[in-house]
C-alpha positions in Angstrom: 1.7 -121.5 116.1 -1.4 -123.4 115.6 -1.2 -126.6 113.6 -3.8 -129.2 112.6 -6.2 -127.4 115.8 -3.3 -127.7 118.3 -1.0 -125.3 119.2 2.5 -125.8 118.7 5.1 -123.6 120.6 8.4 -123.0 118.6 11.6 -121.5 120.0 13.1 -119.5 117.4 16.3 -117.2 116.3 16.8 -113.7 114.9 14.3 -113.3 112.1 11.2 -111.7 110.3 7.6 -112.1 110.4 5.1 -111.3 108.4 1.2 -111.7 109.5 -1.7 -111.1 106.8 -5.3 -111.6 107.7 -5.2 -115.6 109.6 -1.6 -116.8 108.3 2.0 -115.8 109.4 5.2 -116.1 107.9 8.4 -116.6 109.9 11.8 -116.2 108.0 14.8 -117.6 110.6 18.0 -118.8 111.6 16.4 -121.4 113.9 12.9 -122.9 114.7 12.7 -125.5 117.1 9.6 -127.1 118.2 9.3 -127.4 122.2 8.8 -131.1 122.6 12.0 -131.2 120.6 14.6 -129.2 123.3 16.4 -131.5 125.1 16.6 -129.7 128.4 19.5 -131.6 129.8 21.5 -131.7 126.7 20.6 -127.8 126.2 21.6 -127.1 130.0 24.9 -128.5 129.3 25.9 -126.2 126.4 24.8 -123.0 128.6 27.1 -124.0 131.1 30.4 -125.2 129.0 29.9 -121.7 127.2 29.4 -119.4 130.4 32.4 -121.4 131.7 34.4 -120.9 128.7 33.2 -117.0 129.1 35.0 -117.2 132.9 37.9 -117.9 131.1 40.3 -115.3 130.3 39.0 -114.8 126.8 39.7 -112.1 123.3 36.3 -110.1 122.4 36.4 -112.1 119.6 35.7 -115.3 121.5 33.2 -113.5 124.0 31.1 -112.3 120.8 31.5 -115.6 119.5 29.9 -117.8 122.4 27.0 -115.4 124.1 25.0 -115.7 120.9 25.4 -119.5 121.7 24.1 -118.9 125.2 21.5 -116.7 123.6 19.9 -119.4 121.7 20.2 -122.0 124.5 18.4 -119.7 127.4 15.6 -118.8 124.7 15.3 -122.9 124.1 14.9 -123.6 128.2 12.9 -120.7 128.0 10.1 -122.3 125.4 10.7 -125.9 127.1 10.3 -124.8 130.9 6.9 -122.5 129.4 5.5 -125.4 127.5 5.7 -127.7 130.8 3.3 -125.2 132.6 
C-alpha cells in the first residue's frame, strides 16, 4: 500500500480486493501494519499453539488453533520482509 508517498506493508487475513484504475479496496478479517507486529510477542503465540497441536488433541481443537498459527506465520512473514 502506498500512503502519503511511502509505502506501507500490511499483513492481512482472508479477504477481497478490489483494484480500479490507481485505487484498491481490501475487505478483511485482519490488517496489520508491519511496524505494528510484535515479533517476539507473535513468536510466542506460534509456539504455545503448535505445542498445544503436539498435544493429544479432537479435530475440533486442531481446526480451531492452525488458523491461529496461520495468521501468526503470515505476520513474521510481513515483519521479517519489511526488515530487508
Amino acid at each position: 500500500m502506498r500512503r502519503g508517498g511511502h509505502d506501507a506493508f500490511l499483513a492481512v487475513g482472508k479477504g477481497l480486493v478490489e483494484v480500479t484504475g490507481k485505487r484498491a479496496a481490501i475487505l478483511t478479517d485482519m490488517a496489520i501494519a508491519a511496524d505494528k507486529i510484535d515479533e517476539a510477542k507473535i513468536e510466542e503465540a506460534r509456539q504455545r499453539a503448535e505445542a498445544h497441536l503436539g498435544e493429544k488433541t479432537s479435530a475440533e481443537e486442531i481446526a480451531s488453533v492452525s488458523p491461529s498459527i496461520a495468521r501468526s506465520l503470515e505476520q513474521l512473514h510481513v515483519k521479517r520482509r519489511r526488515k530487508t
